[in-house]
Structure formats: structure tokens, C-alpha cells
N, C-alpha and C positions, 0 to 999 in steps of 0.2 A: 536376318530376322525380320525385316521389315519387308522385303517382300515376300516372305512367308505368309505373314498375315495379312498381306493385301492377297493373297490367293485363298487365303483361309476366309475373308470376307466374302469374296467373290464365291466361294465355294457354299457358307450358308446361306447368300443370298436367292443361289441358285436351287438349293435344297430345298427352300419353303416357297418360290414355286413352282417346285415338282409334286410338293409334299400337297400346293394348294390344288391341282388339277388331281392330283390322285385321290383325293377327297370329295372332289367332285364328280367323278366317272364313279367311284363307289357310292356314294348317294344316289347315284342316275341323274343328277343333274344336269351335265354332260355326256351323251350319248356315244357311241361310235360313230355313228356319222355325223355329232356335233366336233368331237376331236378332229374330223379328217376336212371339216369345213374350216376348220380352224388353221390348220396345216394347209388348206388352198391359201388364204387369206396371207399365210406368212409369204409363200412363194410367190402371187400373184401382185402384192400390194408392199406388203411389209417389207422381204427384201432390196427389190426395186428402188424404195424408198432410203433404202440404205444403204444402197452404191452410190445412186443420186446425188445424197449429201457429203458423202465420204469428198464426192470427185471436184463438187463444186464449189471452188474456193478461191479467193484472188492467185491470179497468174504474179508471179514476180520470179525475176532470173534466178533466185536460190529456191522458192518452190520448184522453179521448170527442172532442175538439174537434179533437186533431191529427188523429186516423180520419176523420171527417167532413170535416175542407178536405183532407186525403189521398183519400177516397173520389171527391170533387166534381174534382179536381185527373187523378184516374186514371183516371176517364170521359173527361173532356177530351182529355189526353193519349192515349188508346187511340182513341178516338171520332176525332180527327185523324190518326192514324196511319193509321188503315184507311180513312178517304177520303183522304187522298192516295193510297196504294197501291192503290185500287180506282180510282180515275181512271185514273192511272198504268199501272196492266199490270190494265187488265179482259180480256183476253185469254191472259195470261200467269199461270193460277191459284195456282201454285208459287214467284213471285215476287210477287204478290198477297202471298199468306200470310206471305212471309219478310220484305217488307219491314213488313209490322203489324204485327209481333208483335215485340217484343226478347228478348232473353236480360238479362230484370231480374235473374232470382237470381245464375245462377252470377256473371256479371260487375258488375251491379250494386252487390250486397249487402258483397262486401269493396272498396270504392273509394267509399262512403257509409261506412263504417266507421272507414276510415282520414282520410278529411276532415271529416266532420262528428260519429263517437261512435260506437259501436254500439247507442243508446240511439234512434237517428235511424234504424236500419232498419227501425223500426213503421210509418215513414213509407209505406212502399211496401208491403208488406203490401196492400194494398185492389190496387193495381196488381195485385201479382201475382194475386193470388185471382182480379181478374176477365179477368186478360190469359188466365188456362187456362181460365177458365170460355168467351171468347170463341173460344178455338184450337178446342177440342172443338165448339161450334155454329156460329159463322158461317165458323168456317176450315174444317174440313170442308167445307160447302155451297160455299165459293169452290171449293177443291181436287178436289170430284164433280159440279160444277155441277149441284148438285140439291137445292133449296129445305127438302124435305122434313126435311132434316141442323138445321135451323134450328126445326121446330115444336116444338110446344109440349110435347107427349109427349117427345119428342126432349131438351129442354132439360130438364125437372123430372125425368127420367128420369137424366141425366148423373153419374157418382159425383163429378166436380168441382162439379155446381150443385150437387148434396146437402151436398157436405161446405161450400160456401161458407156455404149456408145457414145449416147446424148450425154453423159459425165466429160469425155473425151473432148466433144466440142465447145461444151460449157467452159471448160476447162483453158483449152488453147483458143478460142475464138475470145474469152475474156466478157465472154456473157453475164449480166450483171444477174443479181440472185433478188427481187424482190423479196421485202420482209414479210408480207403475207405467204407468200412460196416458201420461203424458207422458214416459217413458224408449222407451218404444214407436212413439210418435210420431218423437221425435229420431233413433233408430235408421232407422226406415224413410225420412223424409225426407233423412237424409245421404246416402242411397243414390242421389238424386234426379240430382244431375251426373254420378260416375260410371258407372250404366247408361245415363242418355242418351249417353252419348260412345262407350262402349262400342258404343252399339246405332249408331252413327254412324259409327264406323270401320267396322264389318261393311257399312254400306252403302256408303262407299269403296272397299272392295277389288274390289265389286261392277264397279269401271267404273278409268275410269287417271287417275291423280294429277294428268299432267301437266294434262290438260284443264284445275286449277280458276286455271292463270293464262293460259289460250289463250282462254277462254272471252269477249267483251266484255261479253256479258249481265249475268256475273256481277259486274263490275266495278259495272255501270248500276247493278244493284239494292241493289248495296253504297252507291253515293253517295246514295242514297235513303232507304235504310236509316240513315246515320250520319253524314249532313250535314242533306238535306232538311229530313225528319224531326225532327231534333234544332232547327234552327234554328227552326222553326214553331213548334214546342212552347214552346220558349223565351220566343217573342212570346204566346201564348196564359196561361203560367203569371205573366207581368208581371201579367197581372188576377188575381193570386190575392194574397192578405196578402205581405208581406215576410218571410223567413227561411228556416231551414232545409229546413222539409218541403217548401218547393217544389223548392228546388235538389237533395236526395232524390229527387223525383218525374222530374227531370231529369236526374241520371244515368242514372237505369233505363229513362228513357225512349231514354235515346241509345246504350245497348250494340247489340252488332252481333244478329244474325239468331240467332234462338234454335233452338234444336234440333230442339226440337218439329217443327219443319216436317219434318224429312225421317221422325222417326218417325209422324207421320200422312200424309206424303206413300206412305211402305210400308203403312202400315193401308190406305189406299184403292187402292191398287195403280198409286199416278200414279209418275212419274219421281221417285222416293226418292235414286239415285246425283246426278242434278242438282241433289235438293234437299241432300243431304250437302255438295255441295262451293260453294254458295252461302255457309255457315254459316260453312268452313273459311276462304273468303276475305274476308268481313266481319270474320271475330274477327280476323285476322290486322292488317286495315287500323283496324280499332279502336285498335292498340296506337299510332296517332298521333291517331288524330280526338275520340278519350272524352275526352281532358285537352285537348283545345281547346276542346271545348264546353264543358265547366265554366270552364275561361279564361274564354272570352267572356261565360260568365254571370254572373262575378263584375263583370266589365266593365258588361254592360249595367245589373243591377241595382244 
């Protein structure tokens, strides 16, 4: 029950601001190209800023070891996600991407909090880091069917590989974090769920509400999303040590459809209002399926 209503939280919190940016774009307050500046700002600044902090932490021998079977644990799990989802809808680019991709932070991070410490969301850190770094390279090239989103330039060129990178060194070289740096950091990464939602509502008002429960597509990709998905993963992280970081790595793996998608679905000019209301209905359907799948993982394991 209790983490139910830590997703049921996370779930209104999320609502009102979607509810706030939809409000906005219907006033004209917010423009279309004010939403899509808004969507640069997340990818260019925002997320960067939230690998950065994720990575940069004191080095100590049970960090180094948790980071490393978290690292090996979050290829796994992302690495499975996107071929199922690429089997699944190679045709279907926009559900491709939604179903690969989770919403580790915003829903993740407080429901590994609340059951396992706050001390246990280092754990997923590597997830996250390389879930944006892969949204930006191979989710693009799925979403513009064009390879080129994926090279090499492309990739070392990305402000999320860069900042992953420089997390990495931060990280193992034991670079110290000044407090103005790191108050700066915390500031701009807070900002990380609010503009996404915001920037999500404005692409709601773009198209009609009722569509996101007429739709069956969205439903498909939903059960893929936070059943399929989650159960695969589950049988794949049995091969990982016993304890906490895996069951970490398995919540984040099981949130619903992250946001990202419809603001890179608006960056590349695909169907963004489809991709908006895929998110709306996975978060919703999450507020039963995340606390089953940690159920059944305490079962299997």
C-alpha cells in the first residue's frame, strides 16, 4: 500500500504539471515555439545537469563496487528493453522509443527511496546517465530513421555523453564537488521533471485528451512498457549478486514511459501530441503495475 501511494503522489504531482503547461499553450501564453525552446533547454542544460550530479559523488570502495554491478546491471537492463521494443514496433518509431526508455528519475527515484533508503538511489545513477545518453543517440536514429543520429561525431559531440563522461572522471579521479558547483548543479537539475511536464502539457493541448483512452495502440505499448519489460528484466537481474542494487535497478527499470519521448519526438518533427499522450497513459496505468512488480520480485528472489 505504501508504495502505491508514493506513485499515486508522484502521479498528481506530475498531473498538475502537465495540467500547468496545458493551461498555458491554451491561453497562448506559451507558444509552440516557446514549448520547443523549452524542450532545447531540457536536453541542452537541464539534462546534462542531471547526469553530472547523479555521477558526482565521493568515491569509497562500497560506492566503487555498487557503481560497477549497477553499471553492468543498467546496460543489461536498457540493452533488453530496446530489443524487445525494436522487435516489437520496428515500424512504430514513437513506440519504439517509449517503450525503451523509462521514466527512472522522476518515478523511479522516490519509490527506491521509500523502500529501500535514499542512500540506494546511487544505485541507478549509471541507469539514468546512460538511459539519456542512449535517448539522445540511438532514440533519435529510431524516431528519424536515420543512422547517421547514432555516429560517432554525433555521439562524442552529445552535451549528455560529455557530461556522462566528465561524471566518470569526477567520479574515479575523486574530484572534489565545490558547494557553489554543486548548489548550481541541484538548482538546475530540480528543474528536470517540472519543464519536462510542462513541456508535455503544451504538446497535449496540441491534439484532444479524450483520444489517450480511445487509442488501443497506446494501451499495447503501455503493457510492454510495464509488464513485458519489467518481467524480462526481472529474470535477467536473478544473474546479478542478491540485494538491494538489483531490486533499485528494477524499479527504474519498470516506471512507465518517460517523457523524453514526446520532447525529442517535437525536436525531430515526428508525432509529439501521440507521443504526449502514450506517457499520460502508462504513468496512469503504473499506479497499479510498479507495486506488482516489486511484489513479485520479492517473491521470486
Amino acid at each position: 500500500m505504501q508504495n502505491a501511494m508514493i506513485i499515486f503522489r508522484q502521479l498528481v504531482i506530475m498531473f498538475i504539471y502537465i495540467a500547468v503547461g496545458f493551461v498555458l499553450f491554451k491561453t497562448k501564453t506559451v507558444s509552440k515555439e516557446g514549448s520547443k525552446a523549452l524542450a532545447s533547454v531540457m536536453l541542452y542544460l537541464i539534462i546534462p545537469c542531471v547526469i553530472l550530479k547523479s555521477m558526482w559523488v565521493a568515491r569509497t570502495p562500497e560506492n566503487t563496487t555498487t557503481f560497477l554491478w549497477s553499471l553492468l546491471a543498467a546496460v543489461a537492463a536498457l540493452g533488453l528493453s530496446m530489443a524487445v521494443s525494436a522487435v516489437i514496433y520496428r515500424r512504430r518509431p514513437i513506440d519504439n522509443f517509449g517503450a525503451a526508455f523509462s521514466n527512472a528519475g522522476f518515478m523511479g527515484i522516490p519509490l527506491i527511496t521509500a523502500v529501500l533508503g535514499g542512500e540506494w538511489v546511487f544505485s541507478i545513477t549509471a541507469l539514468i546517465a546512460i538511459l539519456n545518453v542512449l535517448q539522445w543517440t540511438y532514440g533519435q536514429a529510431v524516431l528519424t530513421g536515420n543512422p547517421k543520429a547514432c555516429s560517432p561525431k554525433s555521439i562524442f559531440t552529445s552535451p549528455l555523453v560529455i557530461a556522462f563522461l566528465l561524471g566518470l572522471v569526477f567520479f574515479f579521479a575523486r574530484v572534489p564537488e565545490p558547494k557553489i558547483i554543486s548548489d548550481c548543479l541541484d538548482g538546475i537539475a530540480a528543474l528536470n521533471a517540472p519543464v519536462a511536464m510542462l513541456v508535455l502539457g503544451a504538446y497535449l493541448a496540441e491534439g484532444k485528451l479524450s483520444e489517450i483512452f480511445r487509442d488501443w495502440h497506446l494501451y499495447a505499448v503501455s503493457a510492454v512498457r510495464l509488464a513485458v519489460i519489467p518481467v524480462l528484466t526481472l529474470l535477467v537481474l536473478s544473474l546479478f549478486p542478491a540485494g538491494n542494487m538489483r531490486l533499485a535497478v528494477l524499479i527504474a527499470a519498470s516506471a512507465p514511459i518517460g517523457a523524453n519521448v514526446a520532447v525529442y519526438a517535437g525536436r525531430v518533427g515526428a508525432d509529439y501530441p501521440y507521443a504526449a499522450r502514450t506517457v499520460c497513459l502508462s504513468t496512469i496505468l503504473s499506479v497499479v503495475t510498479m507495486p506488482l512488480v516489486v511484489m513479485l520480485a520479492e517473491l521470486v528472489w
